[in-house]
N, C-alpha and C positions, 0 to 999 in steps of 0.2 A: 504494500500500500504506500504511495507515491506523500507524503508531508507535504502540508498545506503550504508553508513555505517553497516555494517553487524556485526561490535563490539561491539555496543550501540544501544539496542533497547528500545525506548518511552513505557512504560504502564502505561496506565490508571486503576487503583486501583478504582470498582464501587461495590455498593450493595446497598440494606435494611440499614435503621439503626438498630443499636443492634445486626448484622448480626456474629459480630468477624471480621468485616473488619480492626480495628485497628488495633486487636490483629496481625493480621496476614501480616501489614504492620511494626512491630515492629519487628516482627520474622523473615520479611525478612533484615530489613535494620540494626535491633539495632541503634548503636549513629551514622548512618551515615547518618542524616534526615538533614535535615533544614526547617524552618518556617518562612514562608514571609506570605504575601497576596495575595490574586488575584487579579490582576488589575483594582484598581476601588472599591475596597468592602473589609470591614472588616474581613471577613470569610477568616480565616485560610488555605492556599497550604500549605501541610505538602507536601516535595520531599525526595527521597532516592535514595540509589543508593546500588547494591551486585550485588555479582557473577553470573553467570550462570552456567558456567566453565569458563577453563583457557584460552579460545579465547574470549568468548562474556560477558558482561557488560551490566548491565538492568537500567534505568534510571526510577522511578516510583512515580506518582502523585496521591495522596491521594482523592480522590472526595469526599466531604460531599455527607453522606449519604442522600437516597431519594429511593422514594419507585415507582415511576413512573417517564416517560418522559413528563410525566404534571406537571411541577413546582408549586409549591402555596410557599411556603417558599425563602426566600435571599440563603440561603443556597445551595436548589435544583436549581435557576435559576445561581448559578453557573457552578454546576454537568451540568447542562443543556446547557448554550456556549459553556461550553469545548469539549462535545458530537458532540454535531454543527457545532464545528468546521471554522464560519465561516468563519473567519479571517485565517485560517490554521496557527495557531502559534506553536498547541499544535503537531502537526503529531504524530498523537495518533499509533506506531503500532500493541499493544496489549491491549485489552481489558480483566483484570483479576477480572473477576466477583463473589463477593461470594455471593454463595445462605446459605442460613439458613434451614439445613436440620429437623428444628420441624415448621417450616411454610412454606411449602416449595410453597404451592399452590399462597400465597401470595408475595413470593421472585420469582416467575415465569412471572409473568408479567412482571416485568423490565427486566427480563433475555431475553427472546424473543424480547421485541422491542428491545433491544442491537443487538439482532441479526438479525432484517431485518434489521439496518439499515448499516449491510454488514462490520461491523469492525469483524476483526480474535475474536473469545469470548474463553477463558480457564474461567470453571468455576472449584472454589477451596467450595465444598460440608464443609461448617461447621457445627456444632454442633450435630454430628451423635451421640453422647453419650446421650444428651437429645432426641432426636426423638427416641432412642430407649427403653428410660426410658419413655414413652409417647405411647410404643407401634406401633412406626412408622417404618415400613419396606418397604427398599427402595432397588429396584434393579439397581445399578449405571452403570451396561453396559446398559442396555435399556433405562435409561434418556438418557446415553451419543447417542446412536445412535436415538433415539424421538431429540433432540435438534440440532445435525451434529455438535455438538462443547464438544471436551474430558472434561470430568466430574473425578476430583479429589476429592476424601474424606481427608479432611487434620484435624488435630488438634494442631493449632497453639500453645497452650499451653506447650503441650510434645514434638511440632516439629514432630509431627508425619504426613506422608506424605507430608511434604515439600521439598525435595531433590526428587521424584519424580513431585511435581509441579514444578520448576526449568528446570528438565528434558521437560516437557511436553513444557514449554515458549521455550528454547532454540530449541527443535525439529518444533517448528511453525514460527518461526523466520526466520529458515532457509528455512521452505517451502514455495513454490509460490503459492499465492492464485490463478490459473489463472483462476479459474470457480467458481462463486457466485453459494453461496448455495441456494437451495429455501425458498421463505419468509417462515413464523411461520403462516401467514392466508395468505390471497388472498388479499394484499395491492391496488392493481389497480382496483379491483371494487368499492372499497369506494367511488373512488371520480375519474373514470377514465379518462373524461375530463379534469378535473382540473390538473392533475398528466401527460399528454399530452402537454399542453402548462406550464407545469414549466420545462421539459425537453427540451424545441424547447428554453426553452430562457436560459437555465441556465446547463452548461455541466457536464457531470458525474456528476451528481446527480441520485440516485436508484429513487424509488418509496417512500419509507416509507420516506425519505427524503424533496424530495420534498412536501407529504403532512407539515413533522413540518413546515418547512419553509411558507409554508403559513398560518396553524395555528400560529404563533408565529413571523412576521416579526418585528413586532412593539417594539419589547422588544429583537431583535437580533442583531448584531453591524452590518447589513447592512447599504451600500450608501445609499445617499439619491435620486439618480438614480434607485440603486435598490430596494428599496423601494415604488418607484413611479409604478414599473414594478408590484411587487406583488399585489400593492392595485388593481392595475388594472385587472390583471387576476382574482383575488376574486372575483369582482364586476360581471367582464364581466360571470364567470362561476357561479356566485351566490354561490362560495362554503361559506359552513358553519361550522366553527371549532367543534363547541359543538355537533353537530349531526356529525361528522366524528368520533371525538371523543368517542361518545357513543357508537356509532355502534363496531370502535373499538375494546375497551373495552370488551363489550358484544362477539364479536367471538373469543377473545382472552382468557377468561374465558371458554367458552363453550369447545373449545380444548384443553386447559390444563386440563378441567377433563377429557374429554375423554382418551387423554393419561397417565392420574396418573392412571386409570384403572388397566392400560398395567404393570405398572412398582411399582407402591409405595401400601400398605396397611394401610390403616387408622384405627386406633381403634375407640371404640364404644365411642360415647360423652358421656353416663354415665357410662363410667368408673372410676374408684378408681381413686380421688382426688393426684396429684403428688405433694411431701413437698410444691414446692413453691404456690400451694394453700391452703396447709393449715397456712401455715407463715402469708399468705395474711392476713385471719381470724382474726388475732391475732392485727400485723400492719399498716393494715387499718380499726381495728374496732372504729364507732364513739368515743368513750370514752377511750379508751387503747392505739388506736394507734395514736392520740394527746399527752398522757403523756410517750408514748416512743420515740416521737418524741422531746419532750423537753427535755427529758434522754440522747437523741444521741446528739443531738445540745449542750447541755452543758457541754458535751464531748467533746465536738469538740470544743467549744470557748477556756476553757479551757487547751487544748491540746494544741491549736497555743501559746496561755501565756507561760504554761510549758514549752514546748519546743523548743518553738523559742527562750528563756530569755537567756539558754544559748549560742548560737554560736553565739547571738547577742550581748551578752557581751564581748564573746573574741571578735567577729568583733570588737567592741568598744573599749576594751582594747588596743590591737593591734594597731589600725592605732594612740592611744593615744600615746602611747609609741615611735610609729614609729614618727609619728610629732616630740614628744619630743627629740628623739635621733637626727632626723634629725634639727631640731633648736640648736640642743649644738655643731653640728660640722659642719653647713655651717655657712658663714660666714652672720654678720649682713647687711643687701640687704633687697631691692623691691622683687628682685625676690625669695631670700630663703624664706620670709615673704607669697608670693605669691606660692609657693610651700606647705609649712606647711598650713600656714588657709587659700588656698585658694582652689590650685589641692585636695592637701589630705582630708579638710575636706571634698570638694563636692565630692569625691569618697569614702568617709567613709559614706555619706550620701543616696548612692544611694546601695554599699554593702552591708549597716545595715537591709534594707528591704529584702534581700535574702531569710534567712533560715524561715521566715514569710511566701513569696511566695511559695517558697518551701513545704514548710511544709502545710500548707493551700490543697497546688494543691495535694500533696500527702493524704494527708489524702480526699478529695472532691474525689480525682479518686480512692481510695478505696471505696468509697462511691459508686459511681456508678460502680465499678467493677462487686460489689458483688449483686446490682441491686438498692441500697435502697435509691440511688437520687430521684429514677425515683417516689418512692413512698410519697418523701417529698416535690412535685412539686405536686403531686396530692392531699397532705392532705389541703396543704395549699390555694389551688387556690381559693375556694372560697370566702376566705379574702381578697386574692389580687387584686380578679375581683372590689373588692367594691370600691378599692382608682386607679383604673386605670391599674393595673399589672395582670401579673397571676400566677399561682406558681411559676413558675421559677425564679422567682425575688426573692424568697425567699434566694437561698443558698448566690449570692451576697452580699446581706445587712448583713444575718451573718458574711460574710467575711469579710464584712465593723470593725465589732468590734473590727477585730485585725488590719486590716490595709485597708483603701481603695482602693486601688492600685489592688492588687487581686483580690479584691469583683469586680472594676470597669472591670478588664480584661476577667473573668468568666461569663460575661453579652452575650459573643459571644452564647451561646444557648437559647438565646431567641429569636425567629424565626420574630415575631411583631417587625415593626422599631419603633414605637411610645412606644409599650411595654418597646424594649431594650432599650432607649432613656430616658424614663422617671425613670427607675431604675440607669441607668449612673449619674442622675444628682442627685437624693434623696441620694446615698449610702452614697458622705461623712457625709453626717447628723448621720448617726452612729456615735459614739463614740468610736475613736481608738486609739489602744495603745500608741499612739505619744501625745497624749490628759493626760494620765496617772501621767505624770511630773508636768504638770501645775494645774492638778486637787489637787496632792498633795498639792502643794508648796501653791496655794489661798487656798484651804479646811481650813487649818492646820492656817492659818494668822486668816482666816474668823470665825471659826464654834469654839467651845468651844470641849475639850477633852470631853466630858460625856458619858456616859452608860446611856441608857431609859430598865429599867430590867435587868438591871446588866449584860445583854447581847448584847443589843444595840446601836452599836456607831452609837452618833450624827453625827460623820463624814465618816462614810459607810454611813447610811441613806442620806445622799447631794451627797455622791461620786454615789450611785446607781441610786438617783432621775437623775443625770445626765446624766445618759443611758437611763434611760427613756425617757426622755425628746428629746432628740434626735429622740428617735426611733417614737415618737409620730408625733413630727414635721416632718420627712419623710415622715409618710402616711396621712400628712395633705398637704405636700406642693405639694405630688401627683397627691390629688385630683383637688387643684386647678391648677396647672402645666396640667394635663390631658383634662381640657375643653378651656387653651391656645395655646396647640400645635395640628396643625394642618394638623397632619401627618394621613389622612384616607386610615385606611387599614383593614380589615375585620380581627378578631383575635380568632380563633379554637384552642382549647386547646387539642389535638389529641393527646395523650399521651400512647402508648406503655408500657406494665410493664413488663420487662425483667424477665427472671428466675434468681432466687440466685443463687450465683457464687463463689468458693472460688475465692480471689482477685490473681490479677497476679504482683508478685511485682516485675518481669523486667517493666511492662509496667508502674506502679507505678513511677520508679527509673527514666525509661525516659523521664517520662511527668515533672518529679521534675526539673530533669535540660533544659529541653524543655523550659518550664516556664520563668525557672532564666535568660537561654540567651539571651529571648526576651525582658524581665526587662532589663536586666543591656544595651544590647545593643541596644535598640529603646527610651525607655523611660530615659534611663543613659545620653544620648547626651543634652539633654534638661536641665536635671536634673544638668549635670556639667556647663555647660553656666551660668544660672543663679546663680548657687553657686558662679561660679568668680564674677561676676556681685555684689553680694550683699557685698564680700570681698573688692570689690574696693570701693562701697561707702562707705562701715566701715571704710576703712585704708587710704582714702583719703579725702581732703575738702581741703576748698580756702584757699589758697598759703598764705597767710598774717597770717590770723588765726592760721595753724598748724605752720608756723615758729616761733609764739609769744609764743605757749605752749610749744616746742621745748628748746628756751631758757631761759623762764621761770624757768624749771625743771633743765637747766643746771645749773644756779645760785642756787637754792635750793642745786641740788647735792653738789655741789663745795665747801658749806656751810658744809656740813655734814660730819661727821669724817668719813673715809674710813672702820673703824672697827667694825663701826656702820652698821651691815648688816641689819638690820632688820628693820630701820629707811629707808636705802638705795630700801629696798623692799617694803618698803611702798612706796614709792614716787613713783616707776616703774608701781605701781599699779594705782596709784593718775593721773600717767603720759597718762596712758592706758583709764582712765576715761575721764578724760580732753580731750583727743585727737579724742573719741568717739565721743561726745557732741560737736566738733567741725569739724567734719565727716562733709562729703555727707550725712550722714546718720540721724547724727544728728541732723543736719539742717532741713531736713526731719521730724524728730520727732518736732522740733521746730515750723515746718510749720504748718504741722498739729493740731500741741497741739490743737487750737481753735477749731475745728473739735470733737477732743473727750474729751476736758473739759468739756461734758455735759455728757459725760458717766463717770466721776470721775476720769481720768487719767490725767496724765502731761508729760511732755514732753520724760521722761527716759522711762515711759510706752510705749512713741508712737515708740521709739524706737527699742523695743522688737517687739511690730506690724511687724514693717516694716522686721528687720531681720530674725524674727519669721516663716516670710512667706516661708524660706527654708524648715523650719519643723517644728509643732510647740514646739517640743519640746527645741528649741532654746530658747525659751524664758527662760528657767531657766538660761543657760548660756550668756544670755545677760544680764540678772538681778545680776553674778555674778559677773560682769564685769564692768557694774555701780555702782553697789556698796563696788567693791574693795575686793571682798570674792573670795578664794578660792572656782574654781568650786564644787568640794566634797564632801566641805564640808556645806552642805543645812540647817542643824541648822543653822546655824552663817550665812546664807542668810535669813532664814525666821527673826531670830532677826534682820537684819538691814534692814530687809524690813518693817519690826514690825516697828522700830524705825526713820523709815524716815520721815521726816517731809515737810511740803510744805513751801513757801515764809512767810504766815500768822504765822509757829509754829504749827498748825495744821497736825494730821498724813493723810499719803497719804493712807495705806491701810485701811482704816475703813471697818465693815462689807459692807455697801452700794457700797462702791468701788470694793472689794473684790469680791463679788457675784458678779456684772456687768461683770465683768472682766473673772470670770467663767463662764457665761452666752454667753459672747462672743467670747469664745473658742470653748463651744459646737455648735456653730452655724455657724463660719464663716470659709471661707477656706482661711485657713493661712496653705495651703499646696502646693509647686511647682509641688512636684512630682507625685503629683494626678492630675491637670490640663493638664500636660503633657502626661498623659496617655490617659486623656480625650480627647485632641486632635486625640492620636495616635487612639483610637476607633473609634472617629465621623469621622476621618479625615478633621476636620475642626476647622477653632479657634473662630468660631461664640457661640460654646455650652460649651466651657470650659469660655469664657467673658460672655456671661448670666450666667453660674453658679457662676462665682465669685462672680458677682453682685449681685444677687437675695440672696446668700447669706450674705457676704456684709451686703444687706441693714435689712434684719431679724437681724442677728445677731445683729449691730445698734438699730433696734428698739427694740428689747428684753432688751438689755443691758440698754439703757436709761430710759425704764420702773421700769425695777427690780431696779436702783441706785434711779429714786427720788421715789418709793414708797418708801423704805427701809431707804432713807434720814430722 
């Protein structure tokens, strides 16, 4: 039914996956998308919106791909409500379906039940360029007249035939549907009793309608009235979903070959092998296509290092400079104080991650542009099957190494909720680049400078055991994570391998900033809260205390010749220290201390902890803060961390403290902005508080091990 509004027409964007449906949702809207959710579930609404012409206006909703109106996946039981329509939210008025013209036999079944269940269908015909590289010749007037719904040949790539699909929407928009097409098979024999009493009780409803509605009440956002209604008619007619179902199925195939007769020519199955099988040969051979998959993967970890370092340094730069301009000309204030480290840092905190996500998503979606996701999910699956996962889990955890944040976000393609669930909570166990600062700063205290062959450093060798180690402990704490959660759900690794592709790099370019805005504006909100949060326990504590170290310092100063700058910058330094250690925060590290003086820390340690948990790479600049150094300069922090001593005269970083202390980094999440995403995934804060925790207490017991062996 056509919306009164005749300016703005609703389309429902459906197909196959791997179809070119994205491609072709890119083409139509470019940066006019946005990315929410659908209600209730983490699977991504991508919406747009373009022209038709200069009167009407198309409004267009992305459906995760799915290959039948039989749901088995999260994904497809989305595509599948919004079909259904029950709740009538979506007033679907066009239905723009791509078929996949080199399978086309298989993209036809979902195309037909679209079309009994009586929504307007424009099908947009892709990938004519491979079907005919394939030997597939298709006659697109006699599909369109076999189907009763106009059949466009489009090449979203080159924009070819899209200004006549455009044409085609606007000319069906404007038309009244007043007379239903005939079904695709003979719907009311299936089950034509049953299809009799869902219409006496439930209005305009067709046929093929009525049957999902009873296949499927249980899982549809009917009443609980209505609901009562359905179970009962099931019962009373004995209908049976699985034998509707099949039967189905089975006459729905039978006529789709009859009519590909009519219309399409298939080549001979031993025909000359087309590149992307012989590639296969090559990429999926046991032996070859393992060591090119380590080739591309170290390409890729690599590649986010490279090229994220620098726009992440200017980000860094930048907001340094800006702090610092901004601290020389507002005036001395709570609130300029609360501007510079408080706003600025948590927005330098949460823009630093950018050209990471970025870059990461950009490079992943060339990756599957071009098809060779699809084949890195399949080499590795049957590793992942052993600690609980299955391929897919794979590209995540690498993404964990440059940052978890994106690993955790890229988990939406795992189809299994206990699959996706159990790879969200392993990833930060990777070792990421935020980990990088502090692996330095203890390596370099802990490990002696040596060469083992003159090639060797003993401190690469601890810096790389550290990535192992990680990577170890995720497919350990999998396993056991896997026999605790008790999410049963049956997990088919059904896996489609696309043909190579050169990559599309508008589609590239959109998903990069796709990406960024959902970072910065869902997970950023979170992300800035707790930055002020941690800024206020830093710069604040009880009233008594900070006024004693207050004027403390003002006596010192007042003592101190004015031209003595240097004297004068030390005390400012001393004052900053002092006034830490007398923090909310501090107190904090104070509280604590007893807690992790069995892991070899003291109290300025426990205070990095606590701060630390913004990022962890705070800790170096917490370390430079207690101990009165110039951030930058990290020699002259590692010596006065070298030379710090405890109450007894004893130093604080010995190797046993030092390694614990490394240990406890790789282990625990001392990260906000990864919890926060975590949430934003599970939609719950029950799975990011287990993960803290389980973490937490590993990393505790790791660290307390390695300090008194090492003791």
């Amino acid at each position: 039914m056509i919306t009164t509004d005749i300016n703005t027409i609703q389309i429902a964007l459906a197909g196959n996956p791997n179809s070119g449906k994205t491609s072709l949702f890119n083409s139509l809207t470019g940066l006019n998308q946005k990315v929410g959710n659908f209600p209730g579930v983490t699977v991504d609404k991508k919406t747009g919106s373009f022209a038709l012409d200069n009167q009407m206006k198309a409004k267009i909703i992305d459906l995760p791909g799915t290959y039948s109106l039989y749901p088995r996946r999260a994904d497809e039981w989305v595509a599948y409500n919004v079909l259904m329509n029950v709740e009538q939210k979506e007033n679907i008025d066009i239905i723009l379906l791509v078929l996949d013209a080199s399978n086309l036999k298989r993209n036809l079944l979902f195309c037909t039940q679209l079309i009994d269940l009586k929504y307007p269908v424009i099908v947009a015909l892709t990938m004519n360029d491979l079907a005919h590289k394939k030997g597939i010749k298709i006659d697109v007037e006699e599909l369109s007249r076999e189907l009763n719904v106009p059949v466009i040949p489009i090449n979203p790539r080159t924009n070819k035939g899209i200004s006549q699909l455009k044409k085609t929407i606007a000319q069906s928009a404007v038309r009244q549907h007043t007379t239903a097409l005939p079904d695709f098979i003979d719907i009311k024999k299936l089950a034509p009793a049953s299809i009799k009493k869902m219409q006496d009780n439930f209005q305009n409803i067709n046929d093929y309608t009525a049957i999902h509605y009873l296949s499927n009440y249980k899982n549809l956002p009917f009443t609980n009235a209505q609901k009562t209604i359905l179970e009962e008619i099931s019962e009373e007619q004995k209908f049976s979903a699985t034998k509707v179902q099949a039967e189905e199925i089975l006459q729905r195939y039978t006529r789709i070959r009859q009519i590909m007769q009519l219309f399409a020519v298939e080549p001979d199955p031993l025909q000359k092998k087309i590149f992307t099988d012989k590639l296969d040969d090559i990429l999926l051979h046991r032996v070859w296509g393992y060591l090119i998959l380590f080739l591309v993967l170290f390409i890729l970890f690599q590649s986010i290092f490279w090229l994220a370092q620098y726009p992440m340094d200017a980000i860094d730069w930048s907001f340094t400079h800006l702090t610092s301009w901004l601290s020389s000309i507002l005036p001395h204030a709570w609130w300029s104080d609360l501007i510079c480290n408080g706003l600025l840092a948590g927005l330098g905190g949460i823009v630093v991650f950018v050209p990471q996500i970025m870059i990461l998503f950009g490079l992943i979606t060339l990756l599957e542009d071009t098809g060779y996701m699809a084949r890195i999910s399949f080499l590795m699956d049957k590793l992942m099957r052993k600690v609980g996962l299955n391929g897919k889990s794979v590209m995540p955890m690498i993404s964990g190494l440059a940052c978890a944040i994106p690993g955790i976000m890229s988990t939406r393609n795992i189809e299994n909720k206990k699959e996706r669930l159990l790879t969200i909570l392993i990833t930060p166990l990777m070792s990421c680049s935020a980990r990088l600062p502090v692996y330095t700063i203890l390596i370099g205290l802990a490990v002696p400078n040596k060469f083992y062959l003159g090639i060797f450093s003993a401190r690469g060798l601890i810096m790389m055991a550290m990535y192992l180690l990680g990577m170890v402990m995720a497919l350990i704490v999998s396993i056991v994570l896997k026999s605790i959660i008790k999410i049963r759900e049956k997990s088919f690794f059904i896996l489609e391998l696309p043909v190579y592709r050169a990559p599309r790099w508008k589609n590239v370019g959109i998903t990069m900033i796709e990406k960024a805005k959902v970072f910065v504006l869902e997970a950023g909100k979170v992300i800035l809260l707790i930055s002020l949060l941690i800024w206020f326990l830093s710069t604040y504590g009880p009233k008594k205390s900070m006024q004693s170290v207050d004027e403390k310092y003002e006596i010192l100063k007042a003592k101190t010749p004015s031209a003595d700058s240097a004297a004068i910058a030390q005390l400012d330094r001393n004052l900053g220290t002092e006034k830490l250690e007398n923090s909310f925060a501090g107190h904090l590290g104070h509280f604590i201390e007893p807690v992790i003086k069995p892991l070899g820390y003291d109290w300025k340690i426990g205070i990095a902890l606590i701060t630390s948990f913004a990022a962890r790479e705070v800790f170096v600049g917490t370390m430079a803060t207690i101990y009165s150094v110039d951030e930058d300069n990290t020699s002259t922090l590692q010596q006065k961390m070298k030379n710090a001593k405890r109450e007894d005269g004893s130093p604080v970083y010995t190797l046993p403290t030092s390694m614990s202390l490394i240990i406890f980094y790789v282990l625990a999440m001392q990260c906000m902005s990864t919890l926060a995403v975590v949430k934003r995934e599970t939609k719950s804060w029950t799975w990011p508080v287990v993960q803290f925790i389980y973490m937490t207490l590993l990393a505790y017991s790791f660290s307390f091990l390695i300090y008194h062996i090492l003791k």
